[in-house]
N, C-alpha and C positions, 0 to 999 in steps of 0.2 A: 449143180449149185446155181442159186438163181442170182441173175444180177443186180446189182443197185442203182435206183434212178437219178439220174442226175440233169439237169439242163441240157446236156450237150449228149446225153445217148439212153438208149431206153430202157425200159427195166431189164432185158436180156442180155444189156452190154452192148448192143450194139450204136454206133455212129447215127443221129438224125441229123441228117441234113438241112439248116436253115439253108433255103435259097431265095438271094437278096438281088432285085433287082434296082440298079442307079441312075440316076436320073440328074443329071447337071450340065451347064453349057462347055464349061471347060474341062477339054481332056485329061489334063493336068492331074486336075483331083480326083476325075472316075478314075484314073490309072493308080492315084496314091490310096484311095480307099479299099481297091479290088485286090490290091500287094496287103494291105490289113487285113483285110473279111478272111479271105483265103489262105492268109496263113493259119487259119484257126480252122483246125480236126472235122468242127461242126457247119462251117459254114462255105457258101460258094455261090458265085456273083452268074447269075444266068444269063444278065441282059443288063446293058448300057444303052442310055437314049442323051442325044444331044439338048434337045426341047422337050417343051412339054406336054405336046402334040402326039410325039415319040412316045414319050413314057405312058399315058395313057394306054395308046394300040398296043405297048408290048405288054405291058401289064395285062391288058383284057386277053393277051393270046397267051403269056407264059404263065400266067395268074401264082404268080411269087409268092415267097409267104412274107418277106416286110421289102417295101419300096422305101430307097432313100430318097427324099425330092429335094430340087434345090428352092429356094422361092423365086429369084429374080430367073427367070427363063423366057426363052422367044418362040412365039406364037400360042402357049397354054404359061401362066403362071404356076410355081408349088402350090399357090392356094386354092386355084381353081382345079389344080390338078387332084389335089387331095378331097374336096371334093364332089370330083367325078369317082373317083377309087374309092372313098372310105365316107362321104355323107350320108345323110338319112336316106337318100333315095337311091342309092348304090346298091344296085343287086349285088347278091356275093359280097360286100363290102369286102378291100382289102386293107392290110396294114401299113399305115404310113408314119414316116418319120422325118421329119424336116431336120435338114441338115444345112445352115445356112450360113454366111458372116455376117449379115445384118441382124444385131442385136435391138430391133424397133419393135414397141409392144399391139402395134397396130397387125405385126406379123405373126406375133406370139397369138394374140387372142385371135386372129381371124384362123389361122392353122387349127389349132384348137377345136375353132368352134367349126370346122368343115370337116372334124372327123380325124387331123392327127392323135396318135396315139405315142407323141415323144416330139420335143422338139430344142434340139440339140446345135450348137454352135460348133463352128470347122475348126478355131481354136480350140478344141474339147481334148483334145487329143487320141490317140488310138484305144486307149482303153475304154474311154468311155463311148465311143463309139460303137468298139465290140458289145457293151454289155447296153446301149440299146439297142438294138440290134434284137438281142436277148430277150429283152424283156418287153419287144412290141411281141416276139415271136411267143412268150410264156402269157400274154394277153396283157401285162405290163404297162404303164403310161411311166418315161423317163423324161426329165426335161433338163437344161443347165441348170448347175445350181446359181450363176448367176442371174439367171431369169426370175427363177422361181419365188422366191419373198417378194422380191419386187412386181411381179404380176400379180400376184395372189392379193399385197395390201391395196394395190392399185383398183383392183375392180370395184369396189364397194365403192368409193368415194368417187370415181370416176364416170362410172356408167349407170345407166338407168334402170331402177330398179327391172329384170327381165319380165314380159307379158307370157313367159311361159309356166303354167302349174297344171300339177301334178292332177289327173283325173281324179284321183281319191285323194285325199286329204296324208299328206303326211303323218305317222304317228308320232307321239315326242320319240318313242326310244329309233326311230328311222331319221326324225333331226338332228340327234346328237349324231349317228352314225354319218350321217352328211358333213354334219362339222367338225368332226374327226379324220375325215376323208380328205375334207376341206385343208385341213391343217395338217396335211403330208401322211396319217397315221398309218401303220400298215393293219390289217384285218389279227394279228396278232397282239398289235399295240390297242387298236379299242377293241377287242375285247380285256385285257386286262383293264383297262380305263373304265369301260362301267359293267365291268365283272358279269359275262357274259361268254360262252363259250366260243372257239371258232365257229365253229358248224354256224350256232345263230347268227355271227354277223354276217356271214353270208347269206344266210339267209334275207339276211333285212335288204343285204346289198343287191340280192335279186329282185329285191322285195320294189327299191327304188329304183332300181333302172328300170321295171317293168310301169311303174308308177309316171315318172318321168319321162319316158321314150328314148331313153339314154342308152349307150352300149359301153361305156366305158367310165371310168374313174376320173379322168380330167374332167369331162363333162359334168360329171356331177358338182365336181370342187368349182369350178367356173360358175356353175349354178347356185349352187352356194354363197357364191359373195355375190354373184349380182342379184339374186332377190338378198340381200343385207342379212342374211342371217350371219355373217360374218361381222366380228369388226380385224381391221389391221393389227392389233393386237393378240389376236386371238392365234393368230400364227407364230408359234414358237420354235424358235430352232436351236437344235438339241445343241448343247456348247462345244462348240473344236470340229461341226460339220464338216467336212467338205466337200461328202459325197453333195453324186446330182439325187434331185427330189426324183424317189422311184416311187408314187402313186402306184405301191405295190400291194396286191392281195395277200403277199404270206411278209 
């Protein structure tokens, strides 16, 4: 009898193993995050680095499948660490996820734009912790949902229009899928929005990262409002949310 796929084990039944490498100055919390990760079936914590010097060298030797970074670290920050691990010029790029208590949007977009793929507050608590974790490891971009409205209205009106475009011209129905992306949607949600099948949005959505130079979904949404194809309005959140924004493909 064949088994059924789930996030946490493979279509055989068997257990995969996320292995999460941590990265923060205080022991304290690598010790309370690694008693989280590790209580969970699917996941297990390989390596802990005090700095950010640290977490680079172990990541480039253990090559983990999601780093947690802190931002405020000594001698490498999370930003610059992130990156060295997950920018454009990152071989292998790896998976990162900031994990931080400074809620400052200076932290948010710079994270972001160096290649996070989730950027999560330590007040978030264990669950949502587990399930970024998750969903950097499913290719996923997860962020707080306290963040999220507020980053996303802020670009447009804040920052300058970006000097980045697209080698080839955008198509309209690859705008709308931008702006759809933009505004949280998942790959299920626009396709019903403009009555198109899954298969094709991903398609388009390959279609824009290859267009863009982009690997992920935040990136896109980020791009999105800073060339103003956004407005603050145009972000709507579904009523009685609470989840965090999962810039998710399904």
């Amino acid at each position: 009898m064949v088994g059924t796929c789930n996030p946490a084990r493979g279509c055989r039944g068997q257990v995969v193993t996320i292995r999460v490498l941590l990265a923060d100055d205080q022991a304290l919390v690598r010790g309370g995050m690694r008693l989280i990760l590790e209580d969970q079936d699917d996941m297990t914590v390989v390596g802990e680095a005090a700095d950010g010097a640290e977490a680079v060298a172990l990541a480039h030797r253990l090559r983990p499948d999601v780093c947690l970074v802190d931002i405020r670290m000594p001698r490498l920050d999370g930003i610059e660490v992130t990156r060295t691990l997950a920018g454009a010029g990152a071989p292998n790029p790896l998976r990162v996820v900031i994990v931080t208590t400074f809620d400052l949007d200076e932290y948010v977009y710079g994270a972001l734009r160096a290649g996070a793929v989730g950027f999560l507050l330590k007040d978030a608590g264990p669950t949502m912790l587990i399930e970024a974790v998750r969903a950097a490891h499913a290719g996923d971009a997860l962020i707080s949902p306290s963040i999220t409205l507020r980053l996303l209205q802020h670009l447009a009106p804040t920052k300058a229009p970006t000097t980045a475009k697209p080698v080839v011209p955008l198509s309209d129905r690859e705008t709308e899928v931008c702006r759809a992306i933009a505004s949280g949607r998942t790959n299920a949600e626009i396709g019903a929005e403009l009555f198109i099948s899954l298969s094709t949005v991903k398609s388009h959505l390959a279609s824009i990262q290859n267009r863009l130079g982009f690997r992920n979904r935040v990136e896109i949404a980020a791009w999105a409002w800073e060339s103003r194809l956004m407005q603050p309005t145009d972000f709507h959140s579904r009523p009685g949310r609470t989840s965090p924004s999962r810039l998710s493909p399904e």
